[in-house]
C-alpha positions, 0 to 999 in steps of 0.5 A: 622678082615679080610674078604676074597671072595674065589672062590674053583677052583678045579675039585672036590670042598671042599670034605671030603679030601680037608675039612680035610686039611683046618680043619688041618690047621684051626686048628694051629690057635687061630683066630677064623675061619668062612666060610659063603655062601649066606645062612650059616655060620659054623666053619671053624675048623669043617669038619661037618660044612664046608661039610654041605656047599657042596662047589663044584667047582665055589662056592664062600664063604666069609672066615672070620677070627678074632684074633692075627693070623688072617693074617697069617691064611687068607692067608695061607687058601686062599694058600690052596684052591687055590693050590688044583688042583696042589694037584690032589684034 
């Protein structure tokens, strides 16, 4: 199990755009994804879960991932978030 502390750096947050491409690439993994915050804990492979959370740019989340990819997959979702803002998201 692999446990990552991920700050979203980009202007706009985890919004309906940048949640559709982590739930893209979440979704080429067999490990079983999470993103818990101080109060919830959702499916890292569920856009309705990850917009519940309303990350917004500075909130910090906890990306928990377990199974046979599981290093492949926490490092390129940490890659991700923090290559938004070069994305224009």
């Amino acid at each position: 199990m692999i446990l990552k502390d991920i700050t979203i750096t980009n202007s706009s947050g985890l919004h309906a755009r940048p949640a559709s491409l982590w739930v893209q690439m979440a979704s080429r993994y067999k490990s079983s994804i999470k993103i818990k915050t101080n109060d919830s804990e959702v499916d890292g492979k569920s856009i309705l879960g990850i917009l519940s959370l309303g990350l917004s740019s500075g909130s910090q989340f906890q990306l928990i991932v377990d199974g046979a990819d599981e290093q492949e997959a926490a490092e390129n979702l940490e890659a991700l978030v923090n290559n938004l803002e070069n994305q224009g998201e």
